[in-house]
C-alpha positions as CSV (number, residue, x, y, z in Angstrom):
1,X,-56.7,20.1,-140.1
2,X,-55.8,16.0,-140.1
3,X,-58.0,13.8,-138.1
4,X,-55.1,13.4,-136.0
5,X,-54.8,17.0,-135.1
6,X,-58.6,17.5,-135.1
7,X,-58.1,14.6,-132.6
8,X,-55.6,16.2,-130.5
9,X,-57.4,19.8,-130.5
10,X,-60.8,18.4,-129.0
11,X,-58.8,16.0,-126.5
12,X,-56.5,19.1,-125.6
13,X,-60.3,21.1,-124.8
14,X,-61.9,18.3,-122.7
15,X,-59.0,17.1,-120.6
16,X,-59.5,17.5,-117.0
17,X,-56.3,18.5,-114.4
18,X,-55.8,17.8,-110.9
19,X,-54.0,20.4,-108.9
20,X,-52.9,19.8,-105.4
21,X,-51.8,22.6,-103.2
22,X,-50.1,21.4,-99.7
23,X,-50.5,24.7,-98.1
24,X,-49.5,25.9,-94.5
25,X,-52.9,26.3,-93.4
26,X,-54.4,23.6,-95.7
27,X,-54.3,20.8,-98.7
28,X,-56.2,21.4,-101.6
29,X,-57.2,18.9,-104.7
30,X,-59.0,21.4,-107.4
31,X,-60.1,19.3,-110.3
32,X,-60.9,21.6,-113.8
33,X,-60.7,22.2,-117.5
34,X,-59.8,25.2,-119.3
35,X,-62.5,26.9,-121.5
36,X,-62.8,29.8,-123.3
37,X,-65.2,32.4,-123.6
38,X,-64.5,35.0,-126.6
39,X,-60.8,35.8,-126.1
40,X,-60.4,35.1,-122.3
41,X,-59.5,31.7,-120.8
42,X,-60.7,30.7,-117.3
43,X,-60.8,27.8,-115.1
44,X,-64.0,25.6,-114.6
45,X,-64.1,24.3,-111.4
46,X,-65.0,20.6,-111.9
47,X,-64.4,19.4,-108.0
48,X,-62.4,21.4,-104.9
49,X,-61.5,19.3,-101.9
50,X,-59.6,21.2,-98.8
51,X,-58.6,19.4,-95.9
52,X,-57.8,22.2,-92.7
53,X,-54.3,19.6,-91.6
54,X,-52.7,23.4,-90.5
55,X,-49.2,21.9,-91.1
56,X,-47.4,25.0,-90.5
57,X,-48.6,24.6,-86.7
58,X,-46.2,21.5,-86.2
59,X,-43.4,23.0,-88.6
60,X,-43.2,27.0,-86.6
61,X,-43.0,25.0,-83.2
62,X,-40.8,21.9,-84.1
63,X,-39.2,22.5,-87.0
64,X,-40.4,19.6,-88.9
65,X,-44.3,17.6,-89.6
66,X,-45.0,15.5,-86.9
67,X,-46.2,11.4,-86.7
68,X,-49.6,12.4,-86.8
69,X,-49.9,15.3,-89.5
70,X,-47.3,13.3,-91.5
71,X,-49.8,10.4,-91.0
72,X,-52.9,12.8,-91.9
73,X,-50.8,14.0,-95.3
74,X,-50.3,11.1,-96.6
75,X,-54.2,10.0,-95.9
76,X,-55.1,13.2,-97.4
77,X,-53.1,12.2,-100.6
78,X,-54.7,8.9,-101.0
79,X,-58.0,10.8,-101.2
80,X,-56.8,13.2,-103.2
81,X,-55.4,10.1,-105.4
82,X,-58.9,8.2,-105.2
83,X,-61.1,11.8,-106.4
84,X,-58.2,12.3,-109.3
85,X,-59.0,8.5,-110.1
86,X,-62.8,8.6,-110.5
87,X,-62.9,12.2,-112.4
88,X,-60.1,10.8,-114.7
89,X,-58.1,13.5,-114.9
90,X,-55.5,13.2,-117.5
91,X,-52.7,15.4,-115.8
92,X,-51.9,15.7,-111.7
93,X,-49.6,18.1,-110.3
94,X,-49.3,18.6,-106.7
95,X,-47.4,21.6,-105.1
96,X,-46.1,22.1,-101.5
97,X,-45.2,25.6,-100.5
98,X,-44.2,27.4,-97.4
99,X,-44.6,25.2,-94.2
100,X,-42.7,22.3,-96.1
101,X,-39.9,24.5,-97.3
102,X,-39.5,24.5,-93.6
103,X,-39.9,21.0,-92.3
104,X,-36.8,19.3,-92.1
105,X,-37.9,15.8,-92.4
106,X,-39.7,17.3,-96.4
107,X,-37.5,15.0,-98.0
108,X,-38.5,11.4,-96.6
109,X,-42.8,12.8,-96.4
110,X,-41.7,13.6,-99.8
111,X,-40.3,9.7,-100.7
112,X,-43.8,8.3,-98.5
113,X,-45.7,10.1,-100.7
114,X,-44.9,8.7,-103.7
115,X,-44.4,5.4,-102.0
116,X,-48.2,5.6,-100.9
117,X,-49.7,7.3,-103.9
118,X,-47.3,7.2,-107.2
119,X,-47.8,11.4,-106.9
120,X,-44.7,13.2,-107.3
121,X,-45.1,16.3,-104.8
122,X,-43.0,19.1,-105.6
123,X,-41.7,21.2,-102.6
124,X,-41.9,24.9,-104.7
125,X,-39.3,27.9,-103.4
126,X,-41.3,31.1,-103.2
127,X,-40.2,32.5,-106.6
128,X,-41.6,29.1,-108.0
129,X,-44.9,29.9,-106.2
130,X,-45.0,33.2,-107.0
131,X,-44.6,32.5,-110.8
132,X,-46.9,29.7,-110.8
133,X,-49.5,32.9,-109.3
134,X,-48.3,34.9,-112.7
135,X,-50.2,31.8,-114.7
136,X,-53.3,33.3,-113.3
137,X,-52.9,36.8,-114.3
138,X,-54.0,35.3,-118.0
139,X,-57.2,34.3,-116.8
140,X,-58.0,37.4,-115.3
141,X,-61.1,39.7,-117.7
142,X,-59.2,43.0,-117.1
143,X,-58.8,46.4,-118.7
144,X,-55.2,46.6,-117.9
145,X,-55.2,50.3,-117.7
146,X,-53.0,50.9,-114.6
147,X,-49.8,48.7,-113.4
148,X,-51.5,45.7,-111.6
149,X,-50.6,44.3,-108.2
150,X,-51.3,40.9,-107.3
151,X,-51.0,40.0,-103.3
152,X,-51.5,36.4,-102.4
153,X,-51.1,35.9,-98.4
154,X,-50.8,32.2,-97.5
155,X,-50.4,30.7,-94.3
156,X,-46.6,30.7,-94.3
157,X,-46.0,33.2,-96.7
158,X,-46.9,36.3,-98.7
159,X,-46.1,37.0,-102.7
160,X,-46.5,40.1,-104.2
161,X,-46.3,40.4,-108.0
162,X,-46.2,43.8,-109.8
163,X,-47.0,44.0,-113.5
164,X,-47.2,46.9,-115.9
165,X,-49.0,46.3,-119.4
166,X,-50.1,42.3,-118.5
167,X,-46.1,41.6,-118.2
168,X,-44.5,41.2,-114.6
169,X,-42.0,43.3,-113.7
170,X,-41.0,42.1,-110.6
171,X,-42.4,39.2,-107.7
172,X,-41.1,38.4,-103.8
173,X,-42.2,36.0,-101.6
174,X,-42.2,37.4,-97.6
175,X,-41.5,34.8,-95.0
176,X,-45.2,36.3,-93.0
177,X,-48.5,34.4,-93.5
178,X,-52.1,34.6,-91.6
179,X,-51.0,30.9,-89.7
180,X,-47.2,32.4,-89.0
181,X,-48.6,35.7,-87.4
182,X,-51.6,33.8,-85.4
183,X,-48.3,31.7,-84.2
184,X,-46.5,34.2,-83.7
185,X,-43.5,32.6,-85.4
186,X,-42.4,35.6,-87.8
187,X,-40.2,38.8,-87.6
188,X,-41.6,42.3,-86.8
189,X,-39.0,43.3,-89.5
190,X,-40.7,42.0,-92.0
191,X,-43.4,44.9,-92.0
192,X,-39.8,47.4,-92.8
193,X,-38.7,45.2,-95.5
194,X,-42.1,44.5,-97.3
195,X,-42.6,48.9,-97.2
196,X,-38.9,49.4,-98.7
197,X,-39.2,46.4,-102.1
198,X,-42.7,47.8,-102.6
199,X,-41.0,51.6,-102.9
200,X,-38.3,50.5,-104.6
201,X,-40.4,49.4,-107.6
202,X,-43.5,51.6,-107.6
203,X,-43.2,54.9,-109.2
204,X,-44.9,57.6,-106.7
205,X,-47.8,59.1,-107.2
206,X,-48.8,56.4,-110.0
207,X,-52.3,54.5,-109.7
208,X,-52.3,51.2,-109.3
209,X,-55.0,48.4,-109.7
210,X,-54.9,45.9,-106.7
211,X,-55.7,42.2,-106.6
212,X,-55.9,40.1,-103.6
213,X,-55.3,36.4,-103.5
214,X,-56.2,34.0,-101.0
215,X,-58.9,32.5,-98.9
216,X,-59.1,34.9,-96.5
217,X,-59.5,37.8,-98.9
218,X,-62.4,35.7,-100.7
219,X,-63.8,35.3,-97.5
220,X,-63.7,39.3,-95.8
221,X,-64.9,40.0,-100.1
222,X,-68.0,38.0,-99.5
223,X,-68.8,39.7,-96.3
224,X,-68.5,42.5,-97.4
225,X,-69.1,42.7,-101.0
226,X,-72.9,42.0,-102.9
227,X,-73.0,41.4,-106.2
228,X,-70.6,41.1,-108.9
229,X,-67.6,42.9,-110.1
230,X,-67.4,45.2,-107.2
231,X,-64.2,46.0,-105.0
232,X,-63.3,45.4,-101.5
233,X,-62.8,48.9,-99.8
234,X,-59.6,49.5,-98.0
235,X,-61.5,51.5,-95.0
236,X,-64.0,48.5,-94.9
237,X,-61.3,46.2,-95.0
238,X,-60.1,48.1,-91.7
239,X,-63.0,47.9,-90.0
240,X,-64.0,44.5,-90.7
241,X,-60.6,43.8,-89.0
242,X,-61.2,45.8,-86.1
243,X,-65.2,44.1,-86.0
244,X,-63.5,40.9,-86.2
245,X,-60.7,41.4,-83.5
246,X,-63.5,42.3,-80.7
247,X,-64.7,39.4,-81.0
248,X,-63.8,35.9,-79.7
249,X,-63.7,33.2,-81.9
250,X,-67.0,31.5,-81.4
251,X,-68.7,34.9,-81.8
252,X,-66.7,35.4,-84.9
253,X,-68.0,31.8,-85.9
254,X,-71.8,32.4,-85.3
255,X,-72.1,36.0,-86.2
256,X,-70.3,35.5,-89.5
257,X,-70.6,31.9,-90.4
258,X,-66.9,31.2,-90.3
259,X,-65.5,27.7,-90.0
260,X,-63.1,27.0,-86.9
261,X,-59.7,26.8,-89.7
262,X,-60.8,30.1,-90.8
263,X,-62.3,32.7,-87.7
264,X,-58.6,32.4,-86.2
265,X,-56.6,33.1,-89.5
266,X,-58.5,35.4,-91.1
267,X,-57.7,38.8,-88.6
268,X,-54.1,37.9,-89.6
269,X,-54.2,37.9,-93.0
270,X,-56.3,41.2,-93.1
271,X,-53.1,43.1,-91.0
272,X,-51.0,41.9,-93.9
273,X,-53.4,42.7,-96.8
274,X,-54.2,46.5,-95.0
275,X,-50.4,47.1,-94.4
276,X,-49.6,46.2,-98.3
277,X,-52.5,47.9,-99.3
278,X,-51.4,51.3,-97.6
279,X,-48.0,51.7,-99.8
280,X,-50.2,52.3,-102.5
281,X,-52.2,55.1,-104.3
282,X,-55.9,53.2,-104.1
283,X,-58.4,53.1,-102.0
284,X,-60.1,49.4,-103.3
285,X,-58.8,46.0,-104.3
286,X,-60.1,43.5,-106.5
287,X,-60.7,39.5,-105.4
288,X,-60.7,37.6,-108.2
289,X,-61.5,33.9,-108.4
290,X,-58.3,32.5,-109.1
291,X,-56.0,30.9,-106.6
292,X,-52.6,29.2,-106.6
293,X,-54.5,26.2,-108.1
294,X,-56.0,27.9,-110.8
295,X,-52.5,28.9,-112.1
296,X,-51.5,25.1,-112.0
297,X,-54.5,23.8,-113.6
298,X,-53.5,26.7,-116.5
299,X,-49.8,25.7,-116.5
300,X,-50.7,22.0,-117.6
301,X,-52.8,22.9,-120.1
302,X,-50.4,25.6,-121.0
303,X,-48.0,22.8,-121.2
304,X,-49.9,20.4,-123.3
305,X,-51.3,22.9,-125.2
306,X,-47.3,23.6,-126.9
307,X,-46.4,19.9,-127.3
């Protein structure tokens, strides 16, 4: 190997990436670097930064961000710029997903931001961020002997990604997400039309291998779940849903530690989880830790890695 290349191998091992997810319910900034451990990659978490701005809430009743929240994002973005500064990260990629696929006025917030900050964001489609998810299937220490399902429920929207021997065979985005439900801003169809895609593509009577995605999944997994490696139950995810709905939200806050951005949106995003969960043969699914950000972070250094 030339000193160059020897060069370019190490600098391609230390370099740090800065992901920014613009959700519906929140913005992210994960800061990490790839390693490797045997013949797995994963994604060390240098620095995570979420700010609750719940942009979906102006965007399902107005159709578009409003003066403050637009005021709030771009805020949010110089701080995300500042953290990206002082970590000197070498690559920055910033995503928005379903509640600015919505807003009408994405285009000009779009133009601020880079105004503001120098940060291109990108306003993803849902295939875009359901193949972005498909990045962090690779990072997942698996025996792949069953067809895996990945579920990711967002705010705004819900991907599901089916893959047979670690390739994908098929991904959809659902317009239904924990903040749309809680808003009541989505279509009881949706339910019908989740059911029929996932039994058009899943042979009966096969096992499959679950994996939930998301925030709220983590969450309802730690409450649930001690120790490692171990599986969410579907019956416990049930009933944690039904412990949770009894409850009123400052109850839900003291009796399981939940922050205010999280005690309302988690009951909704356990209905969608339980309702996907029941077209399938399996009584358990997996919660990785790996998120939307995870499969950016892996995408740059994916990217720099075949230069």
């Amino acid at each position: 190997m030339t000193n160059g290349a020897s060069n370019r191998f190490l600098n391609l091992y230390t370099m740090k990436y800065g992901a920014i997810d613009i959700g519906t319910n929140a913005a992210r900034l994960l800061i990490g670097e790839v390693l490797h451990d045997a013949d797995r990659s994963f994604v060390k978490k240098i620095s995570y930064t979420r700010i609750p701005l719940r942009l979906g809430d102006d965007v399902f009743s107005m159709g578009k961000v409003a003066a403050k929240k637009k005021l709030n994002l771009i805020n949010t973005m110089k701080a995300f710029q500042i953290i990206t500064n002082i970590f000197e990260v070498s690559q920055v990629q910033a995503f928005a997903t379903s509640a600015m696929r919505e807003a009408a006025n994405a285009g000009q917030i779009v133009l601020d931001i880079k105004g503001a900050t120098g940060i291109d964001l990108k306003i993803i489609s849902g295939t875009e961020e359901a193949n972005v998810i498909l990045n962090s299937i690779m990072l997942f220490d698996l025996d792949p002997v069953f067809p895996m399902v990945i579920i990711d429920v967002g705010g705004g929207s819900t991907e599901i990604n089916i893959f047979k021997d670690r390739e994908n065979v098929v991904s959809k985005s659902f317009k239904v997400g924990a903040l749309r439900i809680l808003r009541g801003k989505f279509s009881e169809a949706v339910w019908s039309e989740i059911n029929e895609w996932i039994a058009s593509y899943i042979v009966p009577g096969e096992e499959y291998a679950l994996f939930g995605i998301g925030g709220n999944i983590k969450k309802a997994y730690k409450l649930l779940v001690h120790g490692a490696n171990k599986a969410a139950a579907y019956e416990e995810l049930i009933k944690l849903k039904k412990q949770l709905e009894s409850l009123t939200l400052p109850e839900r806050m003291e009796k399981f530690q939940l922050r205010p951005d999280r005690a309302d949106v988690i009951v909704p995003a356990l209905d969608i989880y339980t309702r996907v969960i029941s077209n399938f043969k399996c009584n358990f699914i997996h919660v990785p830790k790996v998120s939307l950000s995870d499969g950016m972070v892996y995408q740059m250094y994916l990217k720099e890695k075949n230069k």
